[in-house]
N, C-alpha and C positions, 0 to 999 in steps of 0.2 A: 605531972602536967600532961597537956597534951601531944606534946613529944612523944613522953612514954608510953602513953597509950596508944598512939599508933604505931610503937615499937612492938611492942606485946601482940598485937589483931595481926602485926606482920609477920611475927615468928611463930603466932599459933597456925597460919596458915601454910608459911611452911614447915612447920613441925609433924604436920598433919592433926593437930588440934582441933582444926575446922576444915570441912570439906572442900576441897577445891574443884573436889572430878565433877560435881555436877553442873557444872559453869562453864569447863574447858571447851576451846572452840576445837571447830573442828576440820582447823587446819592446826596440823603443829610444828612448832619449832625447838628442833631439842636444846640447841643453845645460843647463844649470840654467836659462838666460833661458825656456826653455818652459813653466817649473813656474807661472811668479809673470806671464806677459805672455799665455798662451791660458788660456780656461777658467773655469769659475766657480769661487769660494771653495772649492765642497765637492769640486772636482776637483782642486783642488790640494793640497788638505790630503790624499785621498785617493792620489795620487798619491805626498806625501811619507812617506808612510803607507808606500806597498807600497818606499820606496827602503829605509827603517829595517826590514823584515820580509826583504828581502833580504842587509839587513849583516847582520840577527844570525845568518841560516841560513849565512851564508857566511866570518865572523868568527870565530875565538876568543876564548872568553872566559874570565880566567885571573887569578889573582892576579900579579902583577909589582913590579917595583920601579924607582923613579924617584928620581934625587939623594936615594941613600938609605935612600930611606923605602919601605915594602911597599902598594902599594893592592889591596883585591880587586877581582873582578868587572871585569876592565879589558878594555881591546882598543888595539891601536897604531894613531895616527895614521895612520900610512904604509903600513899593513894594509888601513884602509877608503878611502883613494884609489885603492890598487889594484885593489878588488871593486869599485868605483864605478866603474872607467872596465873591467874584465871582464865586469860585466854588464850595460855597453852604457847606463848612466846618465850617463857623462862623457865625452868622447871625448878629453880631454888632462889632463893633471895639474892645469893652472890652473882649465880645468871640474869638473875633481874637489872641488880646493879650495874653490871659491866653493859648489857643492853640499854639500861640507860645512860651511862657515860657514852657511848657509840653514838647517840640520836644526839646528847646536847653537844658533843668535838662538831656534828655534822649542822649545829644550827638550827635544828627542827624547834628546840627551846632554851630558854636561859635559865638561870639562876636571877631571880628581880631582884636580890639584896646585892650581889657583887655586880664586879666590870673586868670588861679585859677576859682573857682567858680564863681566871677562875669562876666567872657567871659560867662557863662549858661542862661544869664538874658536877655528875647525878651523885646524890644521895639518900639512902633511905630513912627518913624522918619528916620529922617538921620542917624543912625548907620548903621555899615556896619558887613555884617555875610559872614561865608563863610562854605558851605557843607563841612561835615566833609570827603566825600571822596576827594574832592579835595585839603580839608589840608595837608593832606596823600600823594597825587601825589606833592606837594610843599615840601614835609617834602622831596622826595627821589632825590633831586637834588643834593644834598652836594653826593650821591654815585657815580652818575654817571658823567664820564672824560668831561672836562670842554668843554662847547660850544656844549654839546648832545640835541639833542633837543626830548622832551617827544615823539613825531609823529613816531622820526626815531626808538626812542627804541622799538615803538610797531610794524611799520612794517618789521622791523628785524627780530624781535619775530616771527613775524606769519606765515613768509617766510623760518622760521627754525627750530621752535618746529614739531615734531614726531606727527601726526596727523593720527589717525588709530581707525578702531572698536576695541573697548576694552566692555569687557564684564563685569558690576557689580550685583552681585547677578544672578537675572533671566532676567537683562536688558542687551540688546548692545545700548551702545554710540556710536553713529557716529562721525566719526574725533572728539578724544577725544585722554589727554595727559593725563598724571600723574604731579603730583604737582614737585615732584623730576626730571623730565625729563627737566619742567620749568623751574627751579632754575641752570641746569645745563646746560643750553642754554646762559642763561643771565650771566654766568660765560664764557662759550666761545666764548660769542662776547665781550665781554671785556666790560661791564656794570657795572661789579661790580667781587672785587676779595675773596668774598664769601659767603660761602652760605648764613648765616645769612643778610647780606647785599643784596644778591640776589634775596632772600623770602620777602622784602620786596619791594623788585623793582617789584616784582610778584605780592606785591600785594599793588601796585599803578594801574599797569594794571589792576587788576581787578577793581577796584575802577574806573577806566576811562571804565567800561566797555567793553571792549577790550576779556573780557572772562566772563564765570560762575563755579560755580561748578555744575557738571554733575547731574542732577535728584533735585536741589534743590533749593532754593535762598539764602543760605547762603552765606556770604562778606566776608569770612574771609580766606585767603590763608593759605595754610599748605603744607610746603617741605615733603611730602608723597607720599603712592599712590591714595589717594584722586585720583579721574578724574575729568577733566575740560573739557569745549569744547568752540570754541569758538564763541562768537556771532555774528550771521550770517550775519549784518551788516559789521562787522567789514574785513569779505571778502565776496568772493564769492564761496561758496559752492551750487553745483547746487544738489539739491535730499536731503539735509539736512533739517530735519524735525524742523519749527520753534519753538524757545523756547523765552520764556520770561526775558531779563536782570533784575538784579533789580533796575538799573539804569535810568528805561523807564519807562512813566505810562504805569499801570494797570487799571487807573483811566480813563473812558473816559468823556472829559469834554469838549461841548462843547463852542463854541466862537460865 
């Protein structure tokens, strides 16, 4: 089935079956033991940061089905061993694995068939995972009025929030909002009938990268004055100085 056969494409790759060297990126990682045993807290975390910015540019992400049942937003087990040890993060299948047991203990993704602690547990095959920020945009559908589609809430948003130089510390933001501006937007298009339910439609969007926090990479929305701005993708600002989502690699890898 298909299990197997993404057993097999995954041992031929590491078997050296199929070539891996002409794919390897060209940052490397000899093992997962380098993430968690060099480096301080905030380089590892950074680090684990740019391995999860490289699965998703390099993944599929797709609704699929497991014993059964339909999950969205997924990706295959035996998919991200293969980009782990391609883009020179793993160098064997068993390195791949333990690299991915490290990201899902840390939350970056789950298991969609279990709960509890054993949804934490990577494996190489057919299981199905799903980025934690996309759990997030799935979790905020019960908020918003039936038959909304995630697309329209965001260009609602971006057609509506208050976008102006705001000044933090000794920095201006360009076309930049406050977190409370945000929340009070998606309360007056009728998204959601409050705040707390709005702060988190806030930060769905964020998580679809759709925005950042201003000056930083932090993922975590907060109904404040925090500033936001939003990512330049997401429209067209002509003269707005590029920034980096944390949703995009950082990692360049090439193919």
């Amino acid at each position: 089935g298909r299990e197997e056969r993404y057993r097999k494409e995954m041992m031929e790759v590491a078997g050296g079956g199929r070539s891996a060297g002409s794919s390897m990126s060209s940052i490397r990682v000899a093992s997962y033991q380098n993430l968690v045993e060099v480096g301080s807290q905030s380089e590892v975390v950074g680090s684990f940061e740019a391995i999860v910015e490289s699965l998703r540019s390099g993944l599929t992400v797709a609704d699929r089905v497991y014993r059964l049942k339909k999950y969205e937003r997924t990706f295959v087990g035996s998919d991200a061993a293969r980009r782990l040890i391609a883009a020179g993060f793993a160098t064997s299948v068993a390195d791949a694995v333990a690299l991915g047991n490290q990201l899902a203990q840390r939350r970056y993704f789950v298991d969609v068939s279990l709960e509890g602690d054993d949804a934490l547990r990577f494996e190489n095959g057919y299981k199905l995972y799903r980025f934690t920020q996309d759990d997030r945009i799935l979790k905020i559908r019960d908020i918003l009025p039936a038959g909304t589609e995630f697309a329209s809430v965001e260009a609602k948003f971006l057609e509506t929030v208050p976008m102006r130089d705001r000044r933090q510390g000794l920095h201006v933001h360009r076309c930049a909002f406050m977190g409370i501006e945000a929340v009070s937007v998606i309360i007056k298009l009728g998204f959601a009938q409050s705040r707390a339910d709005a702060t988190r439609v806030c930060q769905g969007l964020m998580d679809s990268g759709c925005f950042v926090t201003a000056g930083s990479h932090a993922g975590h929305f907060s109904d404040s004055v925090q500033l936001y701005k939003v990512f330049p993708k997401a429209k067209d600002f002509s003269g707005i100085s590029e920034v980096s989502s944390p949703f995009t690699p950082r990692v360049a890898v090439r193919s």
